[in-house]
mmCIF file of the protein (N, C-alpha, C, O) and its ligand, coordinates in Angstrom:
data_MODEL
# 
_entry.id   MODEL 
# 
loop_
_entity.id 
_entity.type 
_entity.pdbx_number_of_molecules 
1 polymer     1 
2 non-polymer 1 
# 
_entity_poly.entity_id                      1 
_entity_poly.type                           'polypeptide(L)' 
_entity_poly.nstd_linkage                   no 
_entity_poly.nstd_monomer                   no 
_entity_poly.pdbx_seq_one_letter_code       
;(UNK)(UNK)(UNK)(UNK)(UNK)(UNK)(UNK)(UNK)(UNK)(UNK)(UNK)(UNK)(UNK)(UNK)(UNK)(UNK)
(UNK)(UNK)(UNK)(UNK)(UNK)(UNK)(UNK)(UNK)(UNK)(UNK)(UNK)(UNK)(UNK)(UNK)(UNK)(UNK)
(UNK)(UNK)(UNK)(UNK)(UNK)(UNK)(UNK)(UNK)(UNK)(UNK)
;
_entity_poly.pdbx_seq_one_letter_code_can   XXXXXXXXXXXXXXXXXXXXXXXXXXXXXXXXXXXXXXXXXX 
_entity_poly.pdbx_strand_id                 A 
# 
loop_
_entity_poly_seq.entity_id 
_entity_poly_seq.num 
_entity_poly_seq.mon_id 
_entity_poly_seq.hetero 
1 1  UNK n 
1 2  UNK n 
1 3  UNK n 
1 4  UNK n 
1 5  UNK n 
1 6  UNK n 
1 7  UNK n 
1 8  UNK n 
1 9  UNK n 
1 10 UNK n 
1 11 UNK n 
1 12 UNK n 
1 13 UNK n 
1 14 UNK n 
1 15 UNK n 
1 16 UNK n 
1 17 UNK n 
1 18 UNK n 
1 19 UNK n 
1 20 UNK n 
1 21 UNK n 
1 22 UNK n 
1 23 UNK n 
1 24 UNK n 
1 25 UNK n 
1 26 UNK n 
1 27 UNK n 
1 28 UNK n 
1 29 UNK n 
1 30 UNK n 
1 31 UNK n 
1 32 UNK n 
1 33 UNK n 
1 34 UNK n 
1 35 UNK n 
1 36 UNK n 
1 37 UNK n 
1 38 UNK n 
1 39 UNK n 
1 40 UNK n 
1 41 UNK n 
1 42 UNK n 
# 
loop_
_struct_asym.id 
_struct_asym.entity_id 
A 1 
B 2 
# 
loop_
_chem_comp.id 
_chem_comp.type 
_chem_comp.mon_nstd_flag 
UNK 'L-peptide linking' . 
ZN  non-polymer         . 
# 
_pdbx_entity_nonpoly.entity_id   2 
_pdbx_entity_nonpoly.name        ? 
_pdbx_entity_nonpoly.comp_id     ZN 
# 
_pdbx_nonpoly_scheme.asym_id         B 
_pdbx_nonpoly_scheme.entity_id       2 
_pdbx_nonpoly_scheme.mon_id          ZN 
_pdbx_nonpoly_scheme.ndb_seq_num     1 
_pdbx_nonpoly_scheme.pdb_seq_num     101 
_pdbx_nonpoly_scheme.auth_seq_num    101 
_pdbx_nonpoly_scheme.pdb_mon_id      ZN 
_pdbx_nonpoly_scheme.auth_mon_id     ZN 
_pdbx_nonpoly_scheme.pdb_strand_id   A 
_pdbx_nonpoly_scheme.pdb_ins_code    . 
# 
loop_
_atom_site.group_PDB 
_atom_site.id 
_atom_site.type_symbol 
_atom_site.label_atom_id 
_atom_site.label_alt_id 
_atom_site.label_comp_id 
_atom_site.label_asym_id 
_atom_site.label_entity_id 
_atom_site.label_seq_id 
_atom_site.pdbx_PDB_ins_code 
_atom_site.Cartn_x 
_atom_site.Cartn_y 
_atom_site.Cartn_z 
_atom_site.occupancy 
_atom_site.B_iso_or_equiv 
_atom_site.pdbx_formal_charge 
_atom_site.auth_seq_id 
_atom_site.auth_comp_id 
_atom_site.auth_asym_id 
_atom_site.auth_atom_id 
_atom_site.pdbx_PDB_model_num 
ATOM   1   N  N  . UNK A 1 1  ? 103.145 116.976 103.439 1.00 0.00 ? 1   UNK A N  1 
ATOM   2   C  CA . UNK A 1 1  ? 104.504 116.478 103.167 1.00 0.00 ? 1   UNK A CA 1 
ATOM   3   C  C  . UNK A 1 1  ? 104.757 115.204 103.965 1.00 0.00 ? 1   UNK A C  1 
ATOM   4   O  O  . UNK A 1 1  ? 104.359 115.209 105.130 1.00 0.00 ? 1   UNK A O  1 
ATOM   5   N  N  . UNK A 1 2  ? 105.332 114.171 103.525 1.00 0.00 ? 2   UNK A N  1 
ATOM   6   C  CA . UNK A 1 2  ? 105.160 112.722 104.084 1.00 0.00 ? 2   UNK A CA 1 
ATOM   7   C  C  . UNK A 1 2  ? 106.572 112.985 103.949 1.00 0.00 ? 2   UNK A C  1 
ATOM   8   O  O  . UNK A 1 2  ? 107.214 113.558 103.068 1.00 0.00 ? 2   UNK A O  1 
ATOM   9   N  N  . UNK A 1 3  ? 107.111 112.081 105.708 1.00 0.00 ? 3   UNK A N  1 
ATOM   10  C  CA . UNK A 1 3  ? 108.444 111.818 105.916 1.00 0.00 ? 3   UNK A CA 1 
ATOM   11  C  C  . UNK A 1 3  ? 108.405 110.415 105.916 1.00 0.00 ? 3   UNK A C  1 
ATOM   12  O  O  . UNK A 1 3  ? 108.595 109.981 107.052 1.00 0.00 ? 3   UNK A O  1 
ATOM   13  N  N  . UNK A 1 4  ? 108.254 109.659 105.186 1.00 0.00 ? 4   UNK A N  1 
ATOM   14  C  CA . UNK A 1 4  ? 108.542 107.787 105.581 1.00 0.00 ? 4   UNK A CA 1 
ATOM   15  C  C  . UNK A 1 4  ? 109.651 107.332 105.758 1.00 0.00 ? 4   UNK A C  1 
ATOM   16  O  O  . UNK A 1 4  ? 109.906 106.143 105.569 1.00 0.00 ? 4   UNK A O  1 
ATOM   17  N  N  . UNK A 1 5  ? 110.699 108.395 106.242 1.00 0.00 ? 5   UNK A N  1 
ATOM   18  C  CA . UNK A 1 5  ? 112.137 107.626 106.936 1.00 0.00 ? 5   UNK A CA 1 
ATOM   19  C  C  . UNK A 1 5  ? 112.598 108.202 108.317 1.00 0.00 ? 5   UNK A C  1 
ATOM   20  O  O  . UNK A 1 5  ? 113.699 108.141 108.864 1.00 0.00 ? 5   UNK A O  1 
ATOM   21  N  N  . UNK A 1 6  ? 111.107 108.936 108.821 1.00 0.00 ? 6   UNK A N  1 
ATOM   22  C  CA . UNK A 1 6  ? 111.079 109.048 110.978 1.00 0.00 ? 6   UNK A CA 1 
ATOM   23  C  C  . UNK A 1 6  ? 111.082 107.901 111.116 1.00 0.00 ? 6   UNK A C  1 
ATOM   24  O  O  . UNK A 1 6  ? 110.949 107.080 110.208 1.00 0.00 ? 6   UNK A O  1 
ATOM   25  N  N  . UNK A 1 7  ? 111.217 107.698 112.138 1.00 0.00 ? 7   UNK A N  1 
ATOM   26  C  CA . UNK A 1 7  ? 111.258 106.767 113.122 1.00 0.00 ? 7   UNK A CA 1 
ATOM   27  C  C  . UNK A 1 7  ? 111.129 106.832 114.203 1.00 0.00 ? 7   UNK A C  1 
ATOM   28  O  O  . UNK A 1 7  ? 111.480 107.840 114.816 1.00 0.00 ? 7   UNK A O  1 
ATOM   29  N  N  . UNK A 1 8  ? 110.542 105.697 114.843 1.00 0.00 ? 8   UNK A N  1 
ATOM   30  C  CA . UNK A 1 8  ? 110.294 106.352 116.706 1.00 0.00 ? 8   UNK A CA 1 
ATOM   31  C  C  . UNK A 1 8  ? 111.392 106.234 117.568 1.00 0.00 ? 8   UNK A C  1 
ATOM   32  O  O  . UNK A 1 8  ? 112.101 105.232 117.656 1.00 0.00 ? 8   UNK A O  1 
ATOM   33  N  N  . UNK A 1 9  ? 111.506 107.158 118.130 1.00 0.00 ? 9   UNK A N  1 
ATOM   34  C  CA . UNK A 1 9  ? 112.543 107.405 118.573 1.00 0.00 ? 9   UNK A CA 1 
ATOM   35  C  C  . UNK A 1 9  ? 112.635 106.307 120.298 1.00 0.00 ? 9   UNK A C  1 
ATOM   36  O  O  . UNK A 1 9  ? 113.527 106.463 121.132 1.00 0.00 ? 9   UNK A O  1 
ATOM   37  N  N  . UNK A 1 10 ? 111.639 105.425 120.410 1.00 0.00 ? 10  UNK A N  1 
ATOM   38  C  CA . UNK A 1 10 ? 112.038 104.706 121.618 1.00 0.00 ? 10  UNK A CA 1 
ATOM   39  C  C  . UNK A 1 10 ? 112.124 103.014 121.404 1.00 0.00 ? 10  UNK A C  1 
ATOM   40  O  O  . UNK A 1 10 ? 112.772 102.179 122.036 1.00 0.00 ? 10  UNK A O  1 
ATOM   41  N  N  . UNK A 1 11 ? 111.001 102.829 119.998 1.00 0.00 ? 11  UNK A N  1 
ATOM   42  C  CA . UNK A 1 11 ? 111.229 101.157 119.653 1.00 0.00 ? 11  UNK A CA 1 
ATOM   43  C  C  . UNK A 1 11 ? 111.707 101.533 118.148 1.00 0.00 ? 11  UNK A C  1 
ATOM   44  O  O  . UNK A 1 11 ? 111.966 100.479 117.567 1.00 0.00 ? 11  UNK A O  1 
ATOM   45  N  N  . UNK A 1 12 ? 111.969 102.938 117.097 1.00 0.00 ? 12  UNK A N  1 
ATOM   46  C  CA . UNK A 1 12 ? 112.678 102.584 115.469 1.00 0.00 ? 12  UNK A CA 1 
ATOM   47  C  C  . UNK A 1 12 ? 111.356 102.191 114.712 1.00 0.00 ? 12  UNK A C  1 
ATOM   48  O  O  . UNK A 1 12 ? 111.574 102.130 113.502 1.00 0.00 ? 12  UNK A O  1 
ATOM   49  N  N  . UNK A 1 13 ? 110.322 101.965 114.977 1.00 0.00 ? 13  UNK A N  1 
ATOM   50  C  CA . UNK A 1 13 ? 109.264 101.189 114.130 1.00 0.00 ? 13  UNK A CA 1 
ATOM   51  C  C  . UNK A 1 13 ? 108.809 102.792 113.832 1.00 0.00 ? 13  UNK A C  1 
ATOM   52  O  O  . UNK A 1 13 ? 108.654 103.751 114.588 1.00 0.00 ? 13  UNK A O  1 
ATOM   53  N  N  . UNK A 1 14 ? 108.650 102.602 112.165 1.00 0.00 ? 14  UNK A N  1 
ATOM   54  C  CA . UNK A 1 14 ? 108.117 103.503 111.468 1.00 0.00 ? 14  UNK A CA 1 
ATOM   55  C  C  . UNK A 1 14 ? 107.107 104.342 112.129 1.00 0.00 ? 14  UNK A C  1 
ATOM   56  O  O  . UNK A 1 14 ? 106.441 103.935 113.081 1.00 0.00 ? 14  UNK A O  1 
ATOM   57  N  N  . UNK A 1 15 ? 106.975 105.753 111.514 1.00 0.00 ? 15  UNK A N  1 
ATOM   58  C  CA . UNK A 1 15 ? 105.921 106.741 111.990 1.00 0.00 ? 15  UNK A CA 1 
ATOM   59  C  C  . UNK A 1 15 ? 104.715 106.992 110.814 1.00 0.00 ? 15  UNK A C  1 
ATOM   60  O  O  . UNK A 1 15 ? 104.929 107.832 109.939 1.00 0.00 ? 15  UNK A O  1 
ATOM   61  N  N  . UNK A 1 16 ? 103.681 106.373 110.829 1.00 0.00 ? 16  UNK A N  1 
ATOM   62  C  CA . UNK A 1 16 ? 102.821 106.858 110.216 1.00 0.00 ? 16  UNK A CA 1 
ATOM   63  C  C  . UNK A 1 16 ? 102.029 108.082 110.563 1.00 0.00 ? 16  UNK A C  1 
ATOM   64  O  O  . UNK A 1 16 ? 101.568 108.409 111.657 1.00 0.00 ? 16  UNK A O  1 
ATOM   65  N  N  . UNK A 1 17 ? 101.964 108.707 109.375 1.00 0.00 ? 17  UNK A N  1 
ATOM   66  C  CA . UNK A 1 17 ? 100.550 110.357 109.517 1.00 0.00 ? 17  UNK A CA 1 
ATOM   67  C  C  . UNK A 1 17 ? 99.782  110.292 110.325 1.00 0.00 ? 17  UNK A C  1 
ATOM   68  O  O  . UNK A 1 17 ? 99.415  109.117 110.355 1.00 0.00 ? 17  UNK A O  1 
ATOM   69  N  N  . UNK A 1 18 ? 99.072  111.078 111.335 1.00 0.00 ? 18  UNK A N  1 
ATOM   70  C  CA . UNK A 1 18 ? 98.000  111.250 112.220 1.00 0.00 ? 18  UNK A CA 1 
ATOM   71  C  C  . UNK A 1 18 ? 97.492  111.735 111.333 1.00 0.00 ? 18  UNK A C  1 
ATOM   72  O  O  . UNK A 1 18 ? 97.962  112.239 110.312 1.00 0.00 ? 18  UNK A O  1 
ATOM   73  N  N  . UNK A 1 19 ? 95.673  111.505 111.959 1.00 0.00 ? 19  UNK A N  1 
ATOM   74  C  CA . UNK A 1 19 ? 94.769  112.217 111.012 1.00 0.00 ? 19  UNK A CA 1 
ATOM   75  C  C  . UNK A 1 19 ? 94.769  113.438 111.358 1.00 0.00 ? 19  UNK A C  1 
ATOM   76  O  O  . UNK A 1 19 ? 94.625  114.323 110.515 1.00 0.00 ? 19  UNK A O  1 
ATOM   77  N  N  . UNK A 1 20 ? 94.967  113.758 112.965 1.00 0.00 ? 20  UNK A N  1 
ATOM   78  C  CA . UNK A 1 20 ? 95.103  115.070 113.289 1.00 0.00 ? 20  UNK A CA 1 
ATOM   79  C  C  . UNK A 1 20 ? 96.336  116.419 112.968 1.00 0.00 ? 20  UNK A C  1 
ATOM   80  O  O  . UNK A 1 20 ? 96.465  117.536 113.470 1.00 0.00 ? 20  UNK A O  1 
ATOM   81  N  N  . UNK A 1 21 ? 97.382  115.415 111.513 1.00 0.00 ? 21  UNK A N  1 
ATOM   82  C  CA . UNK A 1 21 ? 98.312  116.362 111.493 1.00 0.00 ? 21  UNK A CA 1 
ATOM   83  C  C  . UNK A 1 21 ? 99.566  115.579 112.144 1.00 0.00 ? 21  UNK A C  1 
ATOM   84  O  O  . UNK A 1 21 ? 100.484 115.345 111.359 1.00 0.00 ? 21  UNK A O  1 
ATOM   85  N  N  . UNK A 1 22 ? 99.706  115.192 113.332 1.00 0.00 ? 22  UNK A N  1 
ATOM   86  C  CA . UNK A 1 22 ? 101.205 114.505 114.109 1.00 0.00 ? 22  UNK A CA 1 
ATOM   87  C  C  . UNK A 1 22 ? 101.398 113.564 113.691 1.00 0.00 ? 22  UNK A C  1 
ATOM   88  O  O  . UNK A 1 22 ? 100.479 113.128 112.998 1.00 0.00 ? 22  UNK A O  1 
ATOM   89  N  N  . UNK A 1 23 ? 102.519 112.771 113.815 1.00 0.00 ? 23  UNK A N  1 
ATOM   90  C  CA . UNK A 1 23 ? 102.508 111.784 113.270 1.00 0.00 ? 23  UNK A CA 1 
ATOM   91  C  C  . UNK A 1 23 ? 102.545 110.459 114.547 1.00 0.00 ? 23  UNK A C  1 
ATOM   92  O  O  . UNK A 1 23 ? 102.332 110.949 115.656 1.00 0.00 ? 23  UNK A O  1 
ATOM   93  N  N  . UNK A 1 24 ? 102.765 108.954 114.586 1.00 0.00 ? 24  UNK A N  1 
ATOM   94  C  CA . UNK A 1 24 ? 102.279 108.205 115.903 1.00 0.00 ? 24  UNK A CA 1 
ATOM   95  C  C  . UNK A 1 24 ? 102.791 106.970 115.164 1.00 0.00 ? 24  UNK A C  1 
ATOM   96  O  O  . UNK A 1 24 ? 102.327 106.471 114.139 1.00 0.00 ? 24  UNK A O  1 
ATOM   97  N  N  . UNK A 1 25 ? 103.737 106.615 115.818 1.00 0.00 ? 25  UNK A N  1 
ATOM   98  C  CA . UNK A 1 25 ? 104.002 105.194 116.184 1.00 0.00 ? 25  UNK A CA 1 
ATOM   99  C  C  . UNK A 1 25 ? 103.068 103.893 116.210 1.00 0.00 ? 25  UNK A C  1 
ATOM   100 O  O  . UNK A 1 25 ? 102.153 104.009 117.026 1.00 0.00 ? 25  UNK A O  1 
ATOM   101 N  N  . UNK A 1 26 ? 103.079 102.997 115.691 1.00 0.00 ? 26  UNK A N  1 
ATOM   102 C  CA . UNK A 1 26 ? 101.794 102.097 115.888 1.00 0.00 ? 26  UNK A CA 1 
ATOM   103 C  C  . UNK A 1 26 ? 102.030 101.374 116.873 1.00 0.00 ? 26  UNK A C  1 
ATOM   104 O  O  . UNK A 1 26 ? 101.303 101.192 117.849 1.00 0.00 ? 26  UNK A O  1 
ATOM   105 N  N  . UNK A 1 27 ? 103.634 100.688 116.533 1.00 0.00 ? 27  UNK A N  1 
ATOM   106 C  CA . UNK A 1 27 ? 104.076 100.013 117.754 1.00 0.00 ? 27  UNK A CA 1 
ATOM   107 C  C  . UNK A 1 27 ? 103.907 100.052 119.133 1.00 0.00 ? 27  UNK A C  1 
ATOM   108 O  O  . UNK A 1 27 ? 103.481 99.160  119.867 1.00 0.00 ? 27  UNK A O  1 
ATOM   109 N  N  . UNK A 1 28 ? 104.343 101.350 119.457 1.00 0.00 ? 28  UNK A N  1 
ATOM   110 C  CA . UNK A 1 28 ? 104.438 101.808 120.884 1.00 0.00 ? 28  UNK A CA 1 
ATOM   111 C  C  . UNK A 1 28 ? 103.056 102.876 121.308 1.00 0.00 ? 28  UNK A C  1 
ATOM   112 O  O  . UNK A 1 28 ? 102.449 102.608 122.345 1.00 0.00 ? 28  UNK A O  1 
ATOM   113 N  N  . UNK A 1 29 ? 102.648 103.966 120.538 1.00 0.00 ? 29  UNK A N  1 
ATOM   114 C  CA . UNK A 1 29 ? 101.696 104.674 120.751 1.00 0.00 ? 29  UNK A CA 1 
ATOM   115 C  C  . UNK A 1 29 ? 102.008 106.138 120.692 1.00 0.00 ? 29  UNK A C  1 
ATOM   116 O  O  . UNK A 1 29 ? 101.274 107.116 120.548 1.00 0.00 ? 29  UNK A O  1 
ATOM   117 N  N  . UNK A 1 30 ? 103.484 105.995 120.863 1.00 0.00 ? 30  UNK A N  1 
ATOM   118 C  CA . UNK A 1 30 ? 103.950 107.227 120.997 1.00 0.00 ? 30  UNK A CA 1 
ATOM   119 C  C  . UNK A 1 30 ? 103.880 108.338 119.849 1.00 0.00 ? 30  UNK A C  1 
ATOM   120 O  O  . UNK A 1 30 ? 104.239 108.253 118.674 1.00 0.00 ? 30  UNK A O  1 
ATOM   121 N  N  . UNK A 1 31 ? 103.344 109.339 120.502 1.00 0.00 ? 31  UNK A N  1 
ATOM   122 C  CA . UNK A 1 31 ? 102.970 110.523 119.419 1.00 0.00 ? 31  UNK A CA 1 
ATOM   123 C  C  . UNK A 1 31 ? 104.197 111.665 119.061 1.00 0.00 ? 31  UNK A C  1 
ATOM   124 O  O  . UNK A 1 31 ? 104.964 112.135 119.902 1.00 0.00 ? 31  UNK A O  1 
ATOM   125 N  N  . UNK A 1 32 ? 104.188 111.947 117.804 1.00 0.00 ? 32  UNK A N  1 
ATOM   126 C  CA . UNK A 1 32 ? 105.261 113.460 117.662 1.00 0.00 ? 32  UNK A CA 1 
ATOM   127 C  C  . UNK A 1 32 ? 105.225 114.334 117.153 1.00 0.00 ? 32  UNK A C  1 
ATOM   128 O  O  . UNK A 1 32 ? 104.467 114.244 116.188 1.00 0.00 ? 32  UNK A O  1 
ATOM   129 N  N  . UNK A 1 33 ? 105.792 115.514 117.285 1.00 0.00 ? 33  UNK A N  1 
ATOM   130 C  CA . UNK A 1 33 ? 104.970 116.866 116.635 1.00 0.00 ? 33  UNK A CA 1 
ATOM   131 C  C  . UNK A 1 33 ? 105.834 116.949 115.238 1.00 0.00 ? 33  UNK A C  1 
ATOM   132 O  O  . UNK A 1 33 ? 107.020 116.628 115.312 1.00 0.00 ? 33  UNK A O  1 
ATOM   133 N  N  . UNK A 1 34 ? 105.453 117.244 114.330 1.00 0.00 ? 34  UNK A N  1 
ATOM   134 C  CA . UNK A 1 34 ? 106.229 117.087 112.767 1.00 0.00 ? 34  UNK A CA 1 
ATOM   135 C  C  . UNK A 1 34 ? 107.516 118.231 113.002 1.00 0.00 ? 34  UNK A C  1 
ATOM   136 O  O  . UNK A 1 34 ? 108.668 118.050 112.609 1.00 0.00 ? 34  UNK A O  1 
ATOM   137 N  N  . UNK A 1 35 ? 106.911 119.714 113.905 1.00 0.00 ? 35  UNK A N  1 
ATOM   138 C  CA . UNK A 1 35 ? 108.159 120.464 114.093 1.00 0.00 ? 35  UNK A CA 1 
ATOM   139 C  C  . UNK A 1 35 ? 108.851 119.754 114.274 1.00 0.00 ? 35  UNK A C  1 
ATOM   140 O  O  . UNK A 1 35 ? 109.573 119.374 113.353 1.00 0.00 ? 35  UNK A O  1 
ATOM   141 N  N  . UNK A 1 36 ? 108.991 119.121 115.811 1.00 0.00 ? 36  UNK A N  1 
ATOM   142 C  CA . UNK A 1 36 ? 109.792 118.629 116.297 1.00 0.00 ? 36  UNK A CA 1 
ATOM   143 C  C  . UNK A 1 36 ? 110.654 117.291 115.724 1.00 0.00 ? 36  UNK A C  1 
ATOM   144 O  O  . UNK A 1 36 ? 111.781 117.009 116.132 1.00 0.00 ? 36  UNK A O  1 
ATOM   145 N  N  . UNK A 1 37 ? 110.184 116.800 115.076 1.00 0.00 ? 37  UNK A N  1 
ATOM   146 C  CA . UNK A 1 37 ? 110.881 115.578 114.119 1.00 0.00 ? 37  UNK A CA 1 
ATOM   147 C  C  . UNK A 1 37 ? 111.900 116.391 113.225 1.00 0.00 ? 37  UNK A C  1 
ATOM   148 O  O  . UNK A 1 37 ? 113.098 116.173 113.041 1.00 0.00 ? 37  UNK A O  1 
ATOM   149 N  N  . UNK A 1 38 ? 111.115 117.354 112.739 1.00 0.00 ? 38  UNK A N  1 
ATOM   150 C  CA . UNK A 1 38 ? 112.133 117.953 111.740 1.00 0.00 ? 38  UNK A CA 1 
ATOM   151 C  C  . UNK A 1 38 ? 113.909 118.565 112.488 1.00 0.00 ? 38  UNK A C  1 
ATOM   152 O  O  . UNK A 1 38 ? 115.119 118.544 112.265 1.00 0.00 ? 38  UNK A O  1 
ATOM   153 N  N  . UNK A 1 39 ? 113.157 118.917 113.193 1.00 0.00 ? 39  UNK A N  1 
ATOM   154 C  CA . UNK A 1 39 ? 114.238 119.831 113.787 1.00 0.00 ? 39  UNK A CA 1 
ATOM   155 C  C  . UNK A 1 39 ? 115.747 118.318 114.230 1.00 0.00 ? 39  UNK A C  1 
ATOM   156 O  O  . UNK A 1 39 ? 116.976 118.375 114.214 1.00 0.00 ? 39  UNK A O  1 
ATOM   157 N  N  . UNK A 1 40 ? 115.002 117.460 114.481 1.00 0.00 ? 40  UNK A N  1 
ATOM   158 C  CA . UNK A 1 40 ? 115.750 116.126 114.528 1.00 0.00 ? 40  UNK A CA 1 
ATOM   159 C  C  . UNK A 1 40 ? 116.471 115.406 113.731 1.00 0.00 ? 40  UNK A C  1 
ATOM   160 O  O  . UNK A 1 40 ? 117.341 114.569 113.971 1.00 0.00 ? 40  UNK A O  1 
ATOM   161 N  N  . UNK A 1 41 ? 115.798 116.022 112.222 1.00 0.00 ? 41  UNK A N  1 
ATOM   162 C  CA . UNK A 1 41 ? 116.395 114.896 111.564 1.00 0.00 ? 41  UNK A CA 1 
ATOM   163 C  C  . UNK A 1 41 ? 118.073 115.996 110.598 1.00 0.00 ? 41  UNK A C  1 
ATOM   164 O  O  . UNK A 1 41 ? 118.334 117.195 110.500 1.00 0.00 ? 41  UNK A O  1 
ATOM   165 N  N  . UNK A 1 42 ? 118.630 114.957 110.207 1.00 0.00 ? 42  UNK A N  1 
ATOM   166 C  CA . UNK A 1 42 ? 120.092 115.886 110.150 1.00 0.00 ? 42  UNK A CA 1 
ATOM   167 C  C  . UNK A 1 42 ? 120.346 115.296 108.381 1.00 0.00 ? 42  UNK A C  1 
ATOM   168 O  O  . UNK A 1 42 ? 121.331 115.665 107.742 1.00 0.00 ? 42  UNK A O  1 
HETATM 169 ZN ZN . ZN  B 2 .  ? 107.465 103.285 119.012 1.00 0.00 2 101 ZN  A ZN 1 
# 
């Protein structure tokens, strides 16, 4: 299931799919767990 309207939550620059499943920021590096995005988004 692809969310293409996360966002990172410290620079806003889009979250692309990890291959491992999480998804990761390109910008910054920062990684996130898909639970946890979900539970975020409203
Ligand atoms: Zn970022």
């Amino acid at each position: 299931m692809k969310h293409p309207s996360w966002r990172c939550q410290d620079c806003g620059e889009r979250l692309y799919e990890h291959i491992e499943g999480d998804y990761q920021c390109l910008n910054c590096g920062r990684r996130y767990d898909p639970d946890q995005l979900e539970e975020n988004a409203t």
